[in-house]
Backbone and ligand atoms as CSV (ligand in chain L), in Angstrom:
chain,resi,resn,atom,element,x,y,z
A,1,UNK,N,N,-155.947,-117.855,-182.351
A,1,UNK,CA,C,-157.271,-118.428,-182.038
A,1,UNK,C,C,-158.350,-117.454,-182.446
A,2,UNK,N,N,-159.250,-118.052,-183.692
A,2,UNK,CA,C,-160.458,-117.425,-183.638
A,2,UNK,C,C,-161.671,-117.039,-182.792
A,3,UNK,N,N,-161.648,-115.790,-181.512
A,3,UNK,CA,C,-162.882,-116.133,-180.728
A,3,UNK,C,C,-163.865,-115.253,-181.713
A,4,UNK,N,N,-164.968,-116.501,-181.986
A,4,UNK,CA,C,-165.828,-115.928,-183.115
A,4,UNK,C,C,-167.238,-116.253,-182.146
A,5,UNK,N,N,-168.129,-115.660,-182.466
A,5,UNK,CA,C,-169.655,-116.257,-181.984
A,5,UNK,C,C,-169.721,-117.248,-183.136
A,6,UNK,N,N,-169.081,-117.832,-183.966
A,6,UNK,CA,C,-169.500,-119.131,-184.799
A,6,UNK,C,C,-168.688,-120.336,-184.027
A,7,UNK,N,N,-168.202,-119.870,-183.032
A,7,UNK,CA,C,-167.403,-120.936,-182.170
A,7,UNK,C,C,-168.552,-121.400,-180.969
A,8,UNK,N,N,-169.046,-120.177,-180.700
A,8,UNK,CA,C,-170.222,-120.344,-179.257
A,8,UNK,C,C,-171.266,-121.409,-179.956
A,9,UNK,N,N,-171.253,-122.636,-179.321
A,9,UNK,CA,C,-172.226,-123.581,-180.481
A,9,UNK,C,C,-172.855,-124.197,-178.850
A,10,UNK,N,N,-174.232,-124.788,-179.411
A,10,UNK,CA,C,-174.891,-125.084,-178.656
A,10,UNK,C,C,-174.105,-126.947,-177.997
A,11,UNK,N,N,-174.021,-127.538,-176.730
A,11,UNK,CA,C,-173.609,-128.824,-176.210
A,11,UNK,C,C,-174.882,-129.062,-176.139
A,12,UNK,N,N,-175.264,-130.722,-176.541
A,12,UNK,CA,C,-176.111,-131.188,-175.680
A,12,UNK,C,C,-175.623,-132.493,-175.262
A,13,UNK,N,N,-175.947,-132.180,-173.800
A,13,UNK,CA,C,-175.490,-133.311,-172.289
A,13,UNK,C,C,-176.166,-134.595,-172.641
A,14,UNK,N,N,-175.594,-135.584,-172.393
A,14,UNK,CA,C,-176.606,-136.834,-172.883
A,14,UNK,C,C,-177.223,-136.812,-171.194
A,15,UNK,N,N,-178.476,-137.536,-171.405
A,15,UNK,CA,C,-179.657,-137.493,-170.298
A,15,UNK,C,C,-179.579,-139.012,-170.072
A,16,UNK,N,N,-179.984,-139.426,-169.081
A,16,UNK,CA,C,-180.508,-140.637,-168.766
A,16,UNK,C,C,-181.643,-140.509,-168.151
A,17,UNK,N,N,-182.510,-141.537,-167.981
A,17,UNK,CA,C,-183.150,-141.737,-167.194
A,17,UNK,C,C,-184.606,-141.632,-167.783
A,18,UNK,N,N,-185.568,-141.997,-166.993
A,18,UNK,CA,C,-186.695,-141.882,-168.052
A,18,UNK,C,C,-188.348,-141.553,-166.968
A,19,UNK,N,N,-189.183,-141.454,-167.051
A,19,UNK,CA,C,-190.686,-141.124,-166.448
A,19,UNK,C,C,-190.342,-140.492,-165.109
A,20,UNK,N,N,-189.649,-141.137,-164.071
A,20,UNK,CA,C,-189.668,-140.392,-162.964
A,20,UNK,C,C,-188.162,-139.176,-163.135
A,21,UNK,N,N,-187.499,-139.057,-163.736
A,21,UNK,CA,C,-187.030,-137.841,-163.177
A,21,UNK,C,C,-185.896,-138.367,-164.733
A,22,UNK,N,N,-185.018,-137.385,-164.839
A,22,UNK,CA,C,-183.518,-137.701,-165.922
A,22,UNK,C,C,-182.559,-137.495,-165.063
A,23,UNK,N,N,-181.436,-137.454,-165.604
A,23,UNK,CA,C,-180.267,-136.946,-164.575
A,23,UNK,C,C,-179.070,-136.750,-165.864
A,24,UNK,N,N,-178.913,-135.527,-165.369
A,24,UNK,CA,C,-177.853,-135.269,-166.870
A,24,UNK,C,C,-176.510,-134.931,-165.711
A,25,UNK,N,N,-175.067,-135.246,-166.847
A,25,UNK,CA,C,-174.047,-135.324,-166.011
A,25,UNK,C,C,-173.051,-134.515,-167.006
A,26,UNK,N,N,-173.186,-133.270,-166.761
A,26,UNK,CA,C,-172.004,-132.191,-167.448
A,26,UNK,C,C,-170.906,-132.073,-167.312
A,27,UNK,N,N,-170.740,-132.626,-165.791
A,27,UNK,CA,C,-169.290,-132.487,-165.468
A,27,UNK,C,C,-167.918,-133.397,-165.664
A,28,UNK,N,N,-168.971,-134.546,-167.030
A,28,UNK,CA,C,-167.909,-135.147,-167.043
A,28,UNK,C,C,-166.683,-134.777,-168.114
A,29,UNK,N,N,-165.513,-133.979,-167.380
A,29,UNK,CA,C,-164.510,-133.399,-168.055
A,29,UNK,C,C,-163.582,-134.259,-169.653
A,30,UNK,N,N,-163.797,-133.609,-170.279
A,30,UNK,CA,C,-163.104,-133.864,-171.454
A,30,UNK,C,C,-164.293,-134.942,-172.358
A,31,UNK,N,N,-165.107,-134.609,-171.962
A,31,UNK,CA,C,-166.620,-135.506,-172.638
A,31,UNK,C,C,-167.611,-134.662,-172.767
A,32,UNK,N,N,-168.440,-134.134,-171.857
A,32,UNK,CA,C,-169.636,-133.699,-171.850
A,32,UNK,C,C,-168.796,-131.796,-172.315
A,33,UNK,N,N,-167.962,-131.644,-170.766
A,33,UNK,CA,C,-167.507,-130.011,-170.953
A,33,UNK,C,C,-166.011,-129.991,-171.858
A,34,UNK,N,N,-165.982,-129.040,-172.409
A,34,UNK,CA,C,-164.740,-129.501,-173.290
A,34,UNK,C,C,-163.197,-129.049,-172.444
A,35,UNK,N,N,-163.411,-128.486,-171.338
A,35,UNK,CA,C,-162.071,-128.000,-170.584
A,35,UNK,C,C,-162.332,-128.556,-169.280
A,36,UNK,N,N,-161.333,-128.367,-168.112
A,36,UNK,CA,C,-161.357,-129.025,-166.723
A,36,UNK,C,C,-162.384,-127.652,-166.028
A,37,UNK,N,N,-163.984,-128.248,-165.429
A,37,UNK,CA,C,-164.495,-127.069,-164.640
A,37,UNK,C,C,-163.738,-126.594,-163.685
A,38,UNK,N,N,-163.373,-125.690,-163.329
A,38,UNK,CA,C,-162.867,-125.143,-161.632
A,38,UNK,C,C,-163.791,-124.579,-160.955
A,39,UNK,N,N,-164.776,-124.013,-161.364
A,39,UNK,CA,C,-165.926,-123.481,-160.694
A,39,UNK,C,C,-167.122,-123.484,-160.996
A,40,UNK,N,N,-167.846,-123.318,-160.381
A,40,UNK,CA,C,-169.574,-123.495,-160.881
A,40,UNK,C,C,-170.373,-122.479,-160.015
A,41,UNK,N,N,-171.244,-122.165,-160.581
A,41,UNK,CA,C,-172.019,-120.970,-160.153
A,41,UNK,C,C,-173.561,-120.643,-160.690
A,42,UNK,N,N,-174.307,-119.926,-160.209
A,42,UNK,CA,C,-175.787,-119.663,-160.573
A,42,UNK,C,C,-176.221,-118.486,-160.645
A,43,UNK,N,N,-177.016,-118.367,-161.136
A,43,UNK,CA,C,-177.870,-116.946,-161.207
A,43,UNK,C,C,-179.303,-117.209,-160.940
A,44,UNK,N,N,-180.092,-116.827,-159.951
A,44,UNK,CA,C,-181.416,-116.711,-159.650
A,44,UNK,C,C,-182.219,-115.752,-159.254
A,45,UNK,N,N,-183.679,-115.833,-159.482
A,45,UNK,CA,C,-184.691,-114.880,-158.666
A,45,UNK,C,C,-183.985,-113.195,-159.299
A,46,UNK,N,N,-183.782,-113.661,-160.892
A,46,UNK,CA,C,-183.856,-112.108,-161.979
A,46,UNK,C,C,-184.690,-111.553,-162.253
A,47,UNK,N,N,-184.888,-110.370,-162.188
A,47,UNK,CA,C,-186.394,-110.038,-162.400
A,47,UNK,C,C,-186.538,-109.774,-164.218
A,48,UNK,N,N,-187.332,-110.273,-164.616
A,48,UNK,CA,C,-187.597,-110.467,-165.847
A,48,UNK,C,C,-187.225,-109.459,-166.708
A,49,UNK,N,N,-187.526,-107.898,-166.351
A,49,UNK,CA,C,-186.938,-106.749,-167.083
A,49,UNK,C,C,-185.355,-106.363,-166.506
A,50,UNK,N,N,-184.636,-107.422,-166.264
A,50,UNK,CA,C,-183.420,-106.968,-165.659
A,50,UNK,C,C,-182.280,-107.801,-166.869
A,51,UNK,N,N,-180.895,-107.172,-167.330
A,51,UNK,CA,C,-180.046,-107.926,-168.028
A,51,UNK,C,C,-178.916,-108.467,-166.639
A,52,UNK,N,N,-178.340,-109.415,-167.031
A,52,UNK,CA,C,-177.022,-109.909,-166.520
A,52,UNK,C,C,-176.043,-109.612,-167.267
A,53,UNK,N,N,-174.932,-109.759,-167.006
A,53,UNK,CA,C,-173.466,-110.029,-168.148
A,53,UNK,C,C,-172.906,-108.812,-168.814
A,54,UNK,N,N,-173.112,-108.289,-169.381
A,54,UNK,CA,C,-172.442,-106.953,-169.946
A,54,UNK,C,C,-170.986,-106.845,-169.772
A,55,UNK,N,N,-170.244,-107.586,-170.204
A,55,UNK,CA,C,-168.771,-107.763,-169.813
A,55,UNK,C,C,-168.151,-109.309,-171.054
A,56,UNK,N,N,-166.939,-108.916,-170.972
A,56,UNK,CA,C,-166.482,-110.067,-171.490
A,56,UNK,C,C,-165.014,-110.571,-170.673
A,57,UNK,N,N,-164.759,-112.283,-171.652
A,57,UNK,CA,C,-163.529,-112.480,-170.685
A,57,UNK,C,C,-162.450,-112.268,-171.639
A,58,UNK,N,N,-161.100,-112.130,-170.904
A,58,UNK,CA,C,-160.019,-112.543,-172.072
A,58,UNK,C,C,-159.181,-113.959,-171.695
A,59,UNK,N,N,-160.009,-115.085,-171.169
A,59,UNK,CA,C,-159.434,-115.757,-170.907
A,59,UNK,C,C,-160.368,-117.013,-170.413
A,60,UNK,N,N,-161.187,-116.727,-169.977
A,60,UNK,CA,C,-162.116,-117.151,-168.849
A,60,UNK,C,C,-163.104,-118.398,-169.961
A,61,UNK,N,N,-163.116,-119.629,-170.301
A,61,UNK,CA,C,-163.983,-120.471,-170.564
A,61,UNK,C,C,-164.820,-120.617,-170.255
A,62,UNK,N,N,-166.616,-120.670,-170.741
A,62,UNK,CA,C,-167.730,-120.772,-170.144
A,62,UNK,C,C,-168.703,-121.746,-170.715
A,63,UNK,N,N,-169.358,-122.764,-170.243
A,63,UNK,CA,C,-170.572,-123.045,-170.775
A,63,UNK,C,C,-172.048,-122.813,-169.429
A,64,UNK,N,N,-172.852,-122.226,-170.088
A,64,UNK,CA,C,-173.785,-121.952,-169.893
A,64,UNK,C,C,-174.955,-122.428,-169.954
A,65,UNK,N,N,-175.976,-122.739,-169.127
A,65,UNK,CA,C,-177.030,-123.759,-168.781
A,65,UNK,C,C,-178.060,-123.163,-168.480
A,66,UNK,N,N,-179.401,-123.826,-169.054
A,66,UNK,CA,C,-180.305,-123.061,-168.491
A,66,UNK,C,C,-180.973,-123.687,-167.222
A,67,UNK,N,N,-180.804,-124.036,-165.938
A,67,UNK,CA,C,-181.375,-125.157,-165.368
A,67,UNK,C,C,-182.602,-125.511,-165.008
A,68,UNK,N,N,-183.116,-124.278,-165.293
A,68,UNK,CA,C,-184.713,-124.025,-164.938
A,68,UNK,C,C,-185.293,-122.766,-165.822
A,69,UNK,N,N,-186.445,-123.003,-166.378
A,69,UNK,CA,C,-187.076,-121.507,-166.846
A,69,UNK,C,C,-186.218,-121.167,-168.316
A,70,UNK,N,N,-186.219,-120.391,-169.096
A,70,UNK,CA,C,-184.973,-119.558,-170.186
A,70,UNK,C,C,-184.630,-118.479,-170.021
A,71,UNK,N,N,-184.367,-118.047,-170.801
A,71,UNK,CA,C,-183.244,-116.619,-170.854
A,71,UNK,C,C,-182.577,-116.458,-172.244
A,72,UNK,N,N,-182.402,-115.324,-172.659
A,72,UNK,CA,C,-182.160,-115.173,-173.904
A,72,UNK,C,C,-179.935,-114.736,-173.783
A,73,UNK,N,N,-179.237,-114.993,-174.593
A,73,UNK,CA,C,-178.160,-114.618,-174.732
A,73,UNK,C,C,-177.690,-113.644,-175.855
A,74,UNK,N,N,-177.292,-112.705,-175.495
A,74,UNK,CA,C,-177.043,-111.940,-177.411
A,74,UNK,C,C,-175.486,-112.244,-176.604
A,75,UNK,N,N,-174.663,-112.826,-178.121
A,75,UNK,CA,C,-173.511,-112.071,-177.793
A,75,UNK,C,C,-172.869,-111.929,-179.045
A,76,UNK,N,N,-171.601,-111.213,-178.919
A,76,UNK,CA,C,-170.897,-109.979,-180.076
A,76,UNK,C,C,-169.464,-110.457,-179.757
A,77,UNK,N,N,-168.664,-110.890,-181.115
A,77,UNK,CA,C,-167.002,-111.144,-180.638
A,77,UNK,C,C,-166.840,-109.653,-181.176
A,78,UNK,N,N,-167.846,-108.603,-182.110
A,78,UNK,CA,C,-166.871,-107.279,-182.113
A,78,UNK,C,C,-167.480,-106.859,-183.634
A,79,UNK,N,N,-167.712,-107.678,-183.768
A,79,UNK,CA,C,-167.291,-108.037,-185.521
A,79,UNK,C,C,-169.100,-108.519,-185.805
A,80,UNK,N,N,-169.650,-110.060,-185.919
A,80,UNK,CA,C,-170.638,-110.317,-185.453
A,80,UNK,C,C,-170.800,-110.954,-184.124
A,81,UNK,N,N,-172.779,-111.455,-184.569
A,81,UNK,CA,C,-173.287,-111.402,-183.199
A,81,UNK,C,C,-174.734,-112.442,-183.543
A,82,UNK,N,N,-174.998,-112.691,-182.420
A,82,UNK,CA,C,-175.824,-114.052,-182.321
A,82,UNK,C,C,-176.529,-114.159,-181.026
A,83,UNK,N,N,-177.802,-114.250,-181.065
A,83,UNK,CA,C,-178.659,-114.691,-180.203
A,83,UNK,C,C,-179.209,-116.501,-180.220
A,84,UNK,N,N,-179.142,-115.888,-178.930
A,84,UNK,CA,C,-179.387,-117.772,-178.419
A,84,UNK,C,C,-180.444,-117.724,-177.629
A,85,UNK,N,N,-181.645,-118.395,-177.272
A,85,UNK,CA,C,-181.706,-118.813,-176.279
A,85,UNK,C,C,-182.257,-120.206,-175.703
A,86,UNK,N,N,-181.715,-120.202,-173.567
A,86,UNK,CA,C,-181.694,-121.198,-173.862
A,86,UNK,C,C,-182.791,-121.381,-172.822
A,87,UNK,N,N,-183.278,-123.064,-173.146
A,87,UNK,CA,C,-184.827,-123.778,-172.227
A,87,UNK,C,C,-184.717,-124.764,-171.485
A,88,UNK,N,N,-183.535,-125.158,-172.013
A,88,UNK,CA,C,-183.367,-127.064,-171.787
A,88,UNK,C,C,-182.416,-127.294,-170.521
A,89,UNK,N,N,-182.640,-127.871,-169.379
A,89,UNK,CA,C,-181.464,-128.332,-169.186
A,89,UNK,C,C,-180.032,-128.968,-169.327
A,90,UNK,N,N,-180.813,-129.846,-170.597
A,90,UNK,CA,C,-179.961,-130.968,-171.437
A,90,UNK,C,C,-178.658,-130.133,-172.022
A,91,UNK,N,N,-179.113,-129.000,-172.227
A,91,UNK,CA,C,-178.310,-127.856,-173.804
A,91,UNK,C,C,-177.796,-126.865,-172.961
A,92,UNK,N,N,-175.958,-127.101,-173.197
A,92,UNK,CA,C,-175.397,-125.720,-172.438
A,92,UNK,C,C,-174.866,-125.032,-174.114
A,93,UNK,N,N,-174.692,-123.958,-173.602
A,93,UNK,CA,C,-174.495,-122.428,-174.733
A,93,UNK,C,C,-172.485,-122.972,-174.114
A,94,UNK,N,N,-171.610,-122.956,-175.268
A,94,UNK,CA,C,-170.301,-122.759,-175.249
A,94,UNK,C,C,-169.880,-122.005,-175.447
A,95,UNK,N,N,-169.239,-120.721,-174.438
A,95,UNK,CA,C,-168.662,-119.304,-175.039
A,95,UNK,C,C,-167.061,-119.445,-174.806
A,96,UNK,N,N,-166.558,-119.368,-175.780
A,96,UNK,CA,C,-165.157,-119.092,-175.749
A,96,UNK,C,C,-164.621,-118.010,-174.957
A,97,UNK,N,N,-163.318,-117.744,-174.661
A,97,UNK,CA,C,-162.938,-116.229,-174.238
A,97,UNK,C,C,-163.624,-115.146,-175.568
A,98,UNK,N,N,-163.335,-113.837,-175.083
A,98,UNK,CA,C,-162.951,-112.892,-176.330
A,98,UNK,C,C,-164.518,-113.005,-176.475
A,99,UNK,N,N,-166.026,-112.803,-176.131
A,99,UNK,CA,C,-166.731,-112.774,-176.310
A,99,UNK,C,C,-168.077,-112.456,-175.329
A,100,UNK,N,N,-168.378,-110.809,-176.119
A,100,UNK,CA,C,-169.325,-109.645,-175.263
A,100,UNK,C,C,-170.466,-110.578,-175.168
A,101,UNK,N,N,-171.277,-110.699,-173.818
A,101,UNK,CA,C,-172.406,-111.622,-173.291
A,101,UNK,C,C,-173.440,-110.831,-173.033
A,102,UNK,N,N,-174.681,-110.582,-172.963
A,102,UNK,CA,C,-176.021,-110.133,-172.133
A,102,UNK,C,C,-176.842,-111.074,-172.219
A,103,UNK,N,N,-177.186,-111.195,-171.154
A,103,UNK,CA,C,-178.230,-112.552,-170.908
A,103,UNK,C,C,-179.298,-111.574,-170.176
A,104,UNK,N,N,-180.799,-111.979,-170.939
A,104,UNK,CA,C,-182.026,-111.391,-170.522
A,104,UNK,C,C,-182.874,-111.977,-170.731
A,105,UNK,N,N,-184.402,-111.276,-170.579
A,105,UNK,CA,C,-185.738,-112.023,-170.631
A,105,UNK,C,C,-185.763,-112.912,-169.977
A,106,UNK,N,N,-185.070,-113.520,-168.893
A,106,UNK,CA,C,-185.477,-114.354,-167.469
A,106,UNK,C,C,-186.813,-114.659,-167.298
A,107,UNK,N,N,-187.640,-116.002,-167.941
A,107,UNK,CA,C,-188.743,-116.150,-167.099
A,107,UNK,C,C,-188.828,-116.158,-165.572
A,108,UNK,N,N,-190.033,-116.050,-164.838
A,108,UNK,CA,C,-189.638,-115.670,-163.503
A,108,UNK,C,C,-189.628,-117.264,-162.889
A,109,UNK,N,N,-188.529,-117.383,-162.270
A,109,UNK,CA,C,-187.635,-118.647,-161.106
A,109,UNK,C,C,-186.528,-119.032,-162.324
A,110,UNK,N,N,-186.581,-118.456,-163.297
A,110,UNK,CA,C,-185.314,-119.187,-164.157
A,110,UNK,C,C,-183.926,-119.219,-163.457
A,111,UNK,N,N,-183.190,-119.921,-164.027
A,111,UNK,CA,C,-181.943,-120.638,-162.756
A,111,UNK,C,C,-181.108,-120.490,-164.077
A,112,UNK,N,N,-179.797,-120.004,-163.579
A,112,UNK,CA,C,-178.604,-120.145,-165.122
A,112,UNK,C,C,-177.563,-120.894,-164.797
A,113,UNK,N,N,-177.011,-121.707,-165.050
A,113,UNK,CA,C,-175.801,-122.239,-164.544
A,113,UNK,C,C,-174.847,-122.050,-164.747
A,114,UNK,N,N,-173.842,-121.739,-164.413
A,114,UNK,CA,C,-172.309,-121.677,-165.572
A,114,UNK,C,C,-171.143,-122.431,-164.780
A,115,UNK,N,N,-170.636,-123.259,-165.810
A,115,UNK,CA,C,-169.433,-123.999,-165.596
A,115,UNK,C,C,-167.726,-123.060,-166.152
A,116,UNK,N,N,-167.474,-122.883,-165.279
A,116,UNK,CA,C,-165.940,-121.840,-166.171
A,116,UNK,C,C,-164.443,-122.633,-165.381
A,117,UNK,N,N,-163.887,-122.778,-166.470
A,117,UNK,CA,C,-162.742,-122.847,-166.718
A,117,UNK,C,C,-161.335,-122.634,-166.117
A,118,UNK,N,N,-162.004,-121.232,-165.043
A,118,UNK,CA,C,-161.336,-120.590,-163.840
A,118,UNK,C,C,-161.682,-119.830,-162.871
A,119,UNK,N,N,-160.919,-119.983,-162.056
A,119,UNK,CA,C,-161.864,-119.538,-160.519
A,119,UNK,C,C,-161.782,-117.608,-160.755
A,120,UNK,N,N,-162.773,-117.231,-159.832
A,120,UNK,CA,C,-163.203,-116.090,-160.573
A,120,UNK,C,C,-162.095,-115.137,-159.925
A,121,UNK,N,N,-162.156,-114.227,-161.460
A,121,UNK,CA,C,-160.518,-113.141,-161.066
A,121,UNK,C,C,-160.965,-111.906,-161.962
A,122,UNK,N,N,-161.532,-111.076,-160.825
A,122,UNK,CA,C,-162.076,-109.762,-161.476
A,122,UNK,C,C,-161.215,-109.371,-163.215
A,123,UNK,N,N,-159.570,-109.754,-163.130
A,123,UNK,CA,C,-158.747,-108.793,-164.001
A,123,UNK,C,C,-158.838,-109.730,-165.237
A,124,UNK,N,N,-159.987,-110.593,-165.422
A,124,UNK,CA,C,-160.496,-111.092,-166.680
A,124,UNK,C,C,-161.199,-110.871,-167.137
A,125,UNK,N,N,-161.815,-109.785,-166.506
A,125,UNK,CA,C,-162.802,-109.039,-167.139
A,125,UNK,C,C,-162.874,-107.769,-168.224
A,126,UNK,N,N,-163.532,-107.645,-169.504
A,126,UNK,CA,C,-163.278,-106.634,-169.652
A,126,UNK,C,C,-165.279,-105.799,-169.624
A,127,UNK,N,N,-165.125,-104.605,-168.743
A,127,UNK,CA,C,-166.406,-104.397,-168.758
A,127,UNK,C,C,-166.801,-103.031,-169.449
A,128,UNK,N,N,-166.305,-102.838,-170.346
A,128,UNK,CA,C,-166.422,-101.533,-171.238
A,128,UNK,C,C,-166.875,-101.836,-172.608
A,129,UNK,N,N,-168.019,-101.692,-173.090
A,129,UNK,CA,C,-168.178,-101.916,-174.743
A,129,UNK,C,C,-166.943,-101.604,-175.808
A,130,UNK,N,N,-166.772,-100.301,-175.716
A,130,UNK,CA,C,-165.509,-99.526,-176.216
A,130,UNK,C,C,-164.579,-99.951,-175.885
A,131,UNK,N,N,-164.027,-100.808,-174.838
A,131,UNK,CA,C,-162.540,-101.603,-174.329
A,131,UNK,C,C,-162.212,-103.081,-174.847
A,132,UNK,N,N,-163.751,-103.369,-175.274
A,132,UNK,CA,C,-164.019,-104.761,-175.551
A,132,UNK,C,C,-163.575,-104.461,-177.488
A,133,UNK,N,N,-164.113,-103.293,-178.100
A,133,UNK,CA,C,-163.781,-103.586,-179.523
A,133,UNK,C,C,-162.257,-103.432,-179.906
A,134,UNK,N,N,-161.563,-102.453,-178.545
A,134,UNK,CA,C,-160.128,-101.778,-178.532
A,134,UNK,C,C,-159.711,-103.368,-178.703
A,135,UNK,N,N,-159.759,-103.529,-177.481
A,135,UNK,CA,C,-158.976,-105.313,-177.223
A,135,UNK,C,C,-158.767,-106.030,-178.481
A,136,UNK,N,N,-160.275,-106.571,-178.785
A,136,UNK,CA,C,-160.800,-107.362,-180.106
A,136,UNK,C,C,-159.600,-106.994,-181.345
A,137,UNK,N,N,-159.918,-106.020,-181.535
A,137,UNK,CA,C,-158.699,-105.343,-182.728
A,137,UNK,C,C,-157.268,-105.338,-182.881
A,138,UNK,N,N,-157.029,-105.061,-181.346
A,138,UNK,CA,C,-155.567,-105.382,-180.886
A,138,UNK,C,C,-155.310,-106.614,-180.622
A,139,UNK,N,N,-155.724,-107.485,-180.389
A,139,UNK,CA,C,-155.594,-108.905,-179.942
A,139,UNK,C,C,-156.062,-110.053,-181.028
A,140,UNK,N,N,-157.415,-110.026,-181.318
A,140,UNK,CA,C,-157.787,-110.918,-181.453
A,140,UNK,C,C,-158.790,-110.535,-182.683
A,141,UNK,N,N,-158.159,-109.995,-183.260
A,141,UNK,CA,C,-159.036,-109.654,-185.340
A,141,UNK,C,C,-159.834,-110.133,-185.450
A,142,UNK,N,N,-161.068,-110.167,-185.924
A,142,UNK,CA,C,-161.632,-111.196,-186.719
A,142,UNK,C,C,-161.548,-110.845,-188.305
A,143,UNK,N,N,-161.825,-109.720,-188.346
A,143,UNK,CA,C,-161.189,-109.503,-189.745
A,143,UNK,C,C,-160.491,-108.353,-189.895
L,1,TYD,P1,P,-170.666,-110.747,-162.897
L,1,TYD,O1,O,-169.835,-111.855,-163.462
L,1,TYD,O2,O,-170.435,-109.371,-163.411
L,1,TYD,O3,O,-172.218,-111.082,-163.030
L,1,TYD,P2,P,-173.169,-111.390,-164.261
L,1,TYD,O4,O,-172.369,-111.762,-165.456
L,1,TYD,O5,O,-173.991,-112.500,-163.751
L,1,TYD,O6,O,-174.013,-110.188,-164.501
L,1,TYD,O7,O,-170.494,-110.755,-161.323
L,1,TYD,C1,C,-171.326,-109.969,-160.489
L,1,TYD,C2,C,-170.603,-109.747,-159.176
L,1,TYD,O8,O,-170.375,-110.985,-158.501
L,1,TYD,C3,C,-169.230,-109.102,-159.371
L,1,TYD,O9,O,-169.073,-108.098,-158.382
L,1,TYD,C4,C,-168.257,-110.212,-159.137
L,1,TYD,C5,C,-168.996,-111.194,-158.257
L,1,TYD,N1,N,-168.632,-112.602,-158.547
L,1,TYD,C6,C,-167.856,-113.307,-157.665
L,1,TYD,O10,O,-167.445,-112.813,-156.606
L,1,TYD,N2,N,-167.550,-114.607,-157.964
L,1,TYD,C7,C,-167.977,-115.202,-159.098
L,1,TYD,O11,O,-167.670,-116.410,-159.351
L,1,TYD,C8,C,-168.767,-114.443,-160.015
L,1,TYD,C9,C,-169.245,-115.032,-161.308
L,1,TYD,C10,C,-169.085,-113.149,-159.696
C-alpha cells in the first residue's frame, strides 16, 4: 500500500437542505466515509499561534473536518508533502495511515472534527520526526 499525501484527497459530504440551516451526513459508512467510523472526536478553543498533531499513525484511518472556522494541515508521507486547508463543513481532508500531520492557524472558535477508523490506542502512534522517516523506509517506501 502506497501511503502517499497524493492519496490524502479532499471528500465532499453531499449537503441537503437549503435557507434555514443544511445538514450534512458523513457518517454514512461505505458512502460518504470510506471505512466503518469507531470513533469521533474534536478539537476546540486553539489558540491561533498554537499547532496540533505532530505525530503520525501506522494504522489509524482519518478523515478530517473543519466544523467551524479553518485551520491549515501540512502533511509529509516522508518523501513529499502538501498543505491543505480546510473552511467548509461540507469537505473532510482523507488521511491514510503512514502520514506526518500538523494542523495550525486555527481561526479563533474553529472546531476540527475527526472521524477514525479506530478507537484510540496510544501504540499507533508514531511521535518522533526521525522515527516517522525510520518507519517510512522500513515499511512503507515511497521511493
Ligand atoms: P493527540 O492525538 O496527540 O492530539 P492532537 O493530534 O490533537 O494534537 O492527543 C492528545 C492527547 O489526548 C493524548 O495524550 C492522547 C489523548 N487522546 C485520547 O485520550 N483519546 C483520543 O481519542 C485522542 C484523539 C487523544
Amino acid at each position: 500500500m502506497n501511503y502517499s499525501v497524493n492519496n490524502c484527497t479532499l471528500i465532499d459530504f453531499s449537503v441537503t437542505g437549503s435557507g434555514a440551516g443544511f445538514f450534512i451526513d458523513p457518517l454514512r459508512n461505505g458512502f460518504e466515509a470510506p471505512f466503518p467510523v469507531k470513533r469521533m472526536y474534536y478539537l476546540f478553543d486553539i489558540p491561533g499561534d498554537k499547532a496540533r498533531g505532530g505525530h503520525a499513525h501506522k494504522a489509524l484511518k482519518q478523515i478530517i473536518v473543519a466544523i467551524k472556522g479553518s485551520f491549515a494541515i501540512k502533511l509529509s508521507d516522508g518523501f513529499a508533502e502538501k498543505m491543505v486547508t480546510l473552511d467548509n463543513p461540507g469537505t473532510g481532508l482523507r488521511l491514510t495511515p503512514g502520514i506526518w500531520r500538523e494542523l495550525f492557524d486555527f481561526t479563533p472558535g474553529a472546531t476540527c472534527m475527526v472521524l477514525a477508523s479506530e478507537v484510540y490506542d496510544e501504540k499507533d502512534y508514531i511521535r518522533n520526526y526521525d522515527e516517522f522517516l525510520a518507519y517510512k523506509q522500513a515499511c512503507h517506501p515511497i521511493k
